[in-house]
N, C-alpha and C positions, 0 to 999 in steps of 0.2 A: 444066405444072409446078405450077400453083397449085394443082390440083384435088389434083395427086398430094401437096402440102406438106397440103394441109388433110384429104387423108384420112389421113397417118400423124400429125396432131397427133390429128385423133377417136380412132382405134385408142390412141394411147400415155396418154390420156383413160380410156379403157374400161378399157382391161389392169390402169390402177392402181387403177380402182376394184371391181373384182370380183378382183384378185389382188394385194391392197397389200402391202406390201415387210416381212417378217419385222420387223425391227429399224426400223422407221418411230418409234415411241415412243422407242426408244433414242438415235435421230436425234437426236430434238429434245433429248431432254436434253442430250446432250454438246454442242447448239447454244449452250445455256442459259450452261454453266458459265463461257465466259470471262468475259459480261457480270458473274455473280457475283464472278470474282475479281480481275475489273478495277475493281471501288470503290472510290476513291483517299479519301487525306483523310488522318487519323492513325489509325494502326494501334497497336493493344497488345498488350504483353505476346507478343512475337513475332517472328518473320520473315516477310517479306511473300511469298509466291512468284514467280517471276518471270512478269510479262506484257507485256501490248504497251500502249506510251503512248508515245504523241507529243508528252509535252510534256518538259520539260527534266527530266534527273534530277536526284541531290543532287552526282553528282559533277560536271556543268557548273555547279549554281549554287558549290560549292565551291570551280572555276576562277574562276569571274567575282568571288566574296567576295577571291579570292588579290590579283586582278588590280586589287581596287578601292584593298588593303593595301598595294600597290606590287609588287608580284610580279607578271612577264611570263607572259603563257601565250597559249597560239593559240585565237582566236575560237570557240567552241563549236557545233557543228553545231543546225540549227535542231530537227532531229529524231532520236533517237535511240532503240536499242532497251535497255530496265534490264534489267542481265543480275544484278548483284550490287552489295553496298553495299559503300561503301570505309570505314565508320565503325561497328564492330559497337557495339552499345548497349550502357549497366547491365542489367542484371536487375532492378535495381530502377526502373529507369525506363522502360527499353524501349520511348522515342517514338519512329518511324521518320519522318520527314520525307516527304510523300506528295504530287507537285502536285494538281493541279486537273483535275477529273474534262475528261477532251477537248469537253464537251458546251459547257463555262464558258471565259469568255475567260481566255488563261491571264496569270498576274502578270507584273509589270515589272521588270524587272531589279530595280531601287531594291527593288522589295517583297519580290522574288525574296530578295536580300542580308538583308534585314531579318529575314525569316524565316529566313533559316538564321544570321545572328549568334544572334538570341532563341533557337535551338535548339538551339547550340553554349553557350549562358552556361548555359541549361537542363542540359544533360547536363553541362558543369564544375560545376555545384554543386555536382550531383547524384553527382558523383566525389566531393566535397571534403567533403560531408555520410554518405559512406558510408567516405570515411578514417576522418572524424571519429568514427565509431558505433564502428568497426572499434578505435582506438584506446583510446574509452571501454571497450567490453567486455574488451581485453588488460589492463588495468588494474584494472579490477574485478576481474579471475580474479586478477591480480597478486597485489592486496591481502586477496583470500581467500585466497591460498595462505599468503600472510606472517600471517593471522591464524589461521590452521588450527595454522600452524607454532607460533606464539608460544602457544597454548590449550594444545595437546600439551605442550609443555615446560614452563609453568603448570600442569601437571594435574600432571606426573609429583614437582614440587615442593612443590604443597597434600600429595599422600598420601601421599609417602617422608619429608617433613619437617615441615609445619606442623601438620595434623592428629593426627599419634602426639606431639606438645609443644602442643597447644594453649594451654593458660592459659598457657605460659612465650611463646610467639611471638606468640601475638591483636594484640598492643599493640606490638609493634617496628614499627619505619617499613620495613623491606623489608618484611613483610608486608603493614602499609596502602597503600605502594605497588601490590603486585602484586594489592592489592583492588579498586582504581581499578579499576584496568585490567579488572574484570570478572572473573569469577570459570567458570572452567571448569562445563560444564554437566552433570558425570558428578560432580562434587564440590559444587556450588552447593545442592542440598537439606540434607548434612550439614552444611554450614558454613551454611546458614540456622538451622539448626535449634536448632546449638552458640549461633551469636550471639545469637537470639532468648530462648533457655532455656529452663527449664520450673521458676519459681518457682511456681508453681499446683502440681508435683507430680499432676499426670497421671497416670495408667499406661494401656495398652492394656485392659488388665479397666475403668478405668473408662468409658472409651469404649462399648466395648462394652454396659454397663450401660445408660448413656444414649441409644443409637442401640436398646437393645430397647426402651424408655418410646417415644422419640420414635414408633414401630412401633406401638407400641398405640394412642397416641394419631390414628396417621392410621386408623386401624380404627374409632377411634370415631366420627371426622366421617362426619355423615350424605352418602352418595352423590346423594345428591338436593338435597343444597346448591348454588345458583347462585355464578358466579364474583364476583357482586356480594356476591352474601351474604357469602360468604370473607372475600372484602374490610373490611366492615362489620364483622365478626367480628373480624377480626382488629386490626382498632383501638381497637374498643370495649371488649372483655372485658379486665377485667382482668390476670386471667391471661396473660403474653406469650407462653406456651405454645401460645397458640392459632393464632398467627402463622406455625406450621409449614405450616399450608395456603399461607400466601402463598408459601413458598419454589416450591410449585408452577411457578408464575407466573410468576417470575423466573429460573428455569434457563434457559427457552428463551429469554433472553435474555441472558444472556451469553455473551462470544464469538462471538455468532450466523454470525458467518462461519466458523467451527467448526466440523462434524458431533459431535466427539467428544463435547460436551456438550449436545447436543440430544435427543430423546425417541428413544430408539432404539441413540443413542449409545453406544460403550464406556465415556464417565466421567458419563454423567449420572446414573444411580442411584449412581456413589458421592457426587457433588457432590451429592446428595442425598440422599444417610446423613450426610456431616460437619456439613451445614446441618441439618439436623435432630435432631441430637446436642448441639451445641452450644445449639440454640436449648431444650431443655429442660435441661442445664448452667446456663446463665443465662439465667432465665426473667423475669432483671429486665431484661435485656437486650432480649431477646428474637430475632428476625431483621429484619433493617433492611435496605434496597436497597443494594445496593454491597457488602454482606459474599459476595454470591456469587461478585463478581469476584477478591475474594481469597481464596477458599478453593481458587477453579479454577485459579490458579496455584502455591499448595501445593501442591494436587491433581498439576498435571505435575511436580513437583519432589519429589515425598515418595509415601514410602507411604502407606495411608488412615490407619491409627492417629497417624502421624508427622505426619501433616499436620492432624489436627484437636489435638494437643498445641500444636504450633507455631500454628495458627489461634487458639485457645485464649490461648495466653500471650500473642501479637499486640497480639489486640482488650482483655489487658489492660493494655496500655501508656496510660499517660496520655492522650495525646494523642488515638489513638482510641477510649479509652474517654468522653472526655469529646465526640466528635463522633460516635458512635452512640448516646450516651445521651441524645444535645443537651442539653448541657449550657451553655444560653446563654452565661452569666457568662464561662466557662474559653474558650468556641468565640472569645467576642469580644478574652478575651485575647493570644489568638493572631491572630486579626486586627490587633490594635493593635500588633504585635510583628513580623508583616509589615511591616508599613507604613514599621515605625523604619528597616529592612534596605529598604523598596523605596524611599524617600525618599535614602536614601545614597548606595546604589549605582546607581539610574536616576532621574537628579532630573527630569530633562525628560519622561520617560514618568510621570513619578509627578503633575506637575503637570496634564498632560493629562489621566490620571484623574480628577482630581481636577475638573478645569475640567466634566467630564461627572457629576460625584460617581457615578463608578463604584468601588464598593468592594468589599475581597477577596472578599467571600463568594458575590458572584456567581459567579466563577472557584476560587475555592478548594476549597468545599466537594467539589465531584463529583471532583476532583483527589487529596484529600484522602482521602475514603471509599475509595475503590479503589485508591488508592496507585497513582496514574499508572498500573493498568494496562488502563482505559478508556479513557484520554486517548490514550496512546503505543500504537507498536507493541509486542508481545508482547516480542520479544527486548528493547526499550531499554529497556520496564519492567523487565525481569528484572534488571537491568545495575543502575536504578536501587536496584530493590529492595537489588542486591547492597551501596548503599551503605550506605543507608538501616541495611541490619543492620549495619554495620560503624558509623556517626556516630549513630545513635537520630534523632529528629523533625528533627534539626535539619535535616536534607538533604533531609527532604521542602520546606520551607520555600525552601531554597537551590534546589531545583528548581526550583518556582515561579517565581522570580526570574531564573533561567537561562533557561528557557523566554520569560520577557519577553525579557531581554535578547537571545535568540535573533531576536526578531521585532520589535524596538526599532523598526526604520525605518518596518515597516508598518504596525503598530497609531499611531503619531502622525498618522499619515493619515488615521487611520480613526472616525467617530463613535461613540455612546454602543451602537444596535446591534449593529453592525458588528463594533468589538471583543470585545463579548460573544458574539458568534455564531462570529467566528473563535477565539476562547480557548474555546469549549464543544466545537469541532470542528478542532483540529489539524490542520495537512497532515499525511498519510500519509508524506512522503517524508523527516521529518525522519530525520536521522543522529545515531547516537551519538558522532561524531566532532564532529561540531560542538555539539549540545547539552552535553557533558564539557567541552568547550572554553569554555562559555558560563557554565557554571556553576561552573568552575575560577575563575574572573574575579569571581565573585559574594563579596563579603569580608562573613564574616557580625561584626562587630565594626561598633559603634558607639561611640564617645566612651570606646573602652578597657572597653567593656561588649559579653559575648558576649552568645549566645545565650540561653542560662540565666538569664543573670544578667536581659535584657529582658524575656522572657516568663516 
């Protein structure tokens, strides 16, 4: 018998190795696969499929968490096979509770419990944080719809009624009301344009004129000028005419989150006809950093010719004529006229300032030149501006002041740095809800003396 077992193991020895089994390789893989999809631990983003473990699943530790809560249940079998979960997960979280690989001693009750409380508070949050989102976003869509709504009926109001009566309605209180509130943006370039004016007398021919010189004049700079050179040129020479090269320079940096005014762009050759028209217009003037940010929002709001009239009339309002011509004397009287309004209305923030001798012109100037629309987002500049044309300088100033008051709790925190670096870089998430709110609050009267009367 022995002879005859050891010769049919030699023979079943031989057979396999001169005639090994079709599907030998196939073997082993499908050997392979449980091991792979028996990896216990925390699984994501998933369902687990079902395999073979011997160690407790989530629904006996679920039993025994019941059982520790005061809730009866029948002792849990030591070994079980996981067919399906009794707790389907978020999407957004999708941890699935996994024991301990068969190899590792498996947990104690006590840890066992532990772990699935900590994974049960887990996935509660994680329910109560995607109400939560769930809620925010209904709300936000809410308040779009109610402000979609109130625009449209604002708009149909500016063009059937305020506009065809201008000079007779500009100055009623329902219309400075409903200016607050922002100004419709298919109406908002012609009612800039009306508030603004055009005491300079303008016309489109003379634009025109001006944008061919400015034409010549980039013909004449030498191609082989370095950007240093530009520069140096454009400070030095008399003439401010020369200062057309710098506009170069400065396109690609406005809005830069932008395409549309970048090299390539749909509005950068025009933002770079108005800048270049005006700067030989006034050549005492000349072009100065900051005038690109406000012609780029004429620019979305007006047509080219419309927009360098209005750009034009702008830069010749007081206030910014005397802070692109730096005009010390007048810059620092409007600092000192700040001060009387920030000392009033924010005495505690004003002392603080002051305890750092931090003064406006650190914060003001670049706020001032672009007319909030470097500082703020796009839309809440626009809003501002909308007031701005409606009150003249003085709401720029009240801005300022709002924008403090907006941040009153944090800037008092904050040292001489710090505040400067936060006031040169605004959060992005500010709202016009709250910023109007802030500035509504802002009382620009001192000792029975406005505005006017202080600066």
């Amino acid at each position: 018998v022995e002879i005859l077992w050891f010769a049919l193991l030699v023979f079943r020895q031989m057979s396999d190795f001169f005639f090994p089994p079709r599907n030998f390789f196939t073997k082993r893989t499908k050997e392979l696969k449980p091991a792979l999809h028996s990896a216990p631990g925390w699984k994501l983003f998933g369902k687990v499929p079902p395999r073979e473990n011997f160690q407790k699943d989530s629904k006996i530790i679920q039993q025994e968490y019941e059982a520790r809560t005061g809730r009866t249940c029948k002792p849990p079998p030591q070994a079980t096979r996981r067919k399906n979960f009794e707790f389907e997960p978020l999407s957004t979280t999708a941890l699935i509770l996994e024991d301990r690989p068969s190899n590792l001693p498996a947990k104690s009750i006590e840890e066992a419990l532990r772990h699935r409380q900590e994974y049960d508070e887990m996935v509660a949050e994680a329910k109560k944080r995607e109400i939560k989102e769930a809620h925010k976003r209904k709300r936000i869509m809410k308040e779009r719809f109610k402000q979609e709504e109130n625009i449209a009926s604002a708009m149909v109001i500016w063009i059937n009624e305020i506009l065809p009566n201008w000079e007779g309605m500009r100055t009623t209180r329902r219309v400075r009301e409903l200016w607050w509130q922002g100004l419709p943006p298919s109406v908002r370039g012609k009612v800039w344009s009306l508030a603004i004016g055009n005491e300079l007398n303008i016309t489109h021919e003379l634009y025109e004129i001006f944008l061919s010189r400015a034409k010549e004049r980039w013909k004449s700079f030498s191609e082989t000028n370095s950007e240093n050179d530009v520069e140096d040129a454009g400070v030095s020479v008399a003439d401010r005419e020369a200062s057309l090269e710098l506009i170069k320079l400065d396109i690609s940096r406005t809005f830069p989150s932008f395409y549309i005014f970048q090299k390539g762009g749909p509005y950068h050759d025009l933002l770079h006809s108005v800048l270049g028209a005006y700067t030989c217009y006034r050549p005492d003037v000349g072009y100065v950093q900051g005038m690109s940010f406000i012609a780029a929002v004429l620019i979305l709001n007006l047509e080219e010719a419309d927009a360098f009239i209005a750009f034009a009339n702008l830069l010749n309002k007081p206030c910014q004529l005397a802070f692109f011509r730096v005009d010390h004397s007048m810059m620092l009287k409007y600092f000192a006229a700040f001060e009387v309004f920030f000392e009033e209305n924010l005495p505690k923030l004003f002392l603080h300032f002051k305890s750092y001798s931090l003064t406006p012109d650190i914060y003001l100037i670049d706020w001032i030149f672009t007319l909030y629309s470097k500082s703020l987002p796009l839309d809440l500049a626009c809003r501002v501006w909308d007031v701005f044309c409606r009150d003249g300088e003085e709401f720029l100033f009240r801005t300022g002041l709002g924008i403090l008051r907006l941040y009153e709790d944090i800037l008092l925190q904050m040292d001489f740095i710090h505040i400067a670096q936060f006031l040169t870089k605004l959060p992005e998430d500010i709202t016009s809800e709250k910023l109007f709110s802030c500035i509504a609050a802002i009382q620009m009267q001192n000792s029975n003396k406005k505005w006017a009367q202080v600066s």
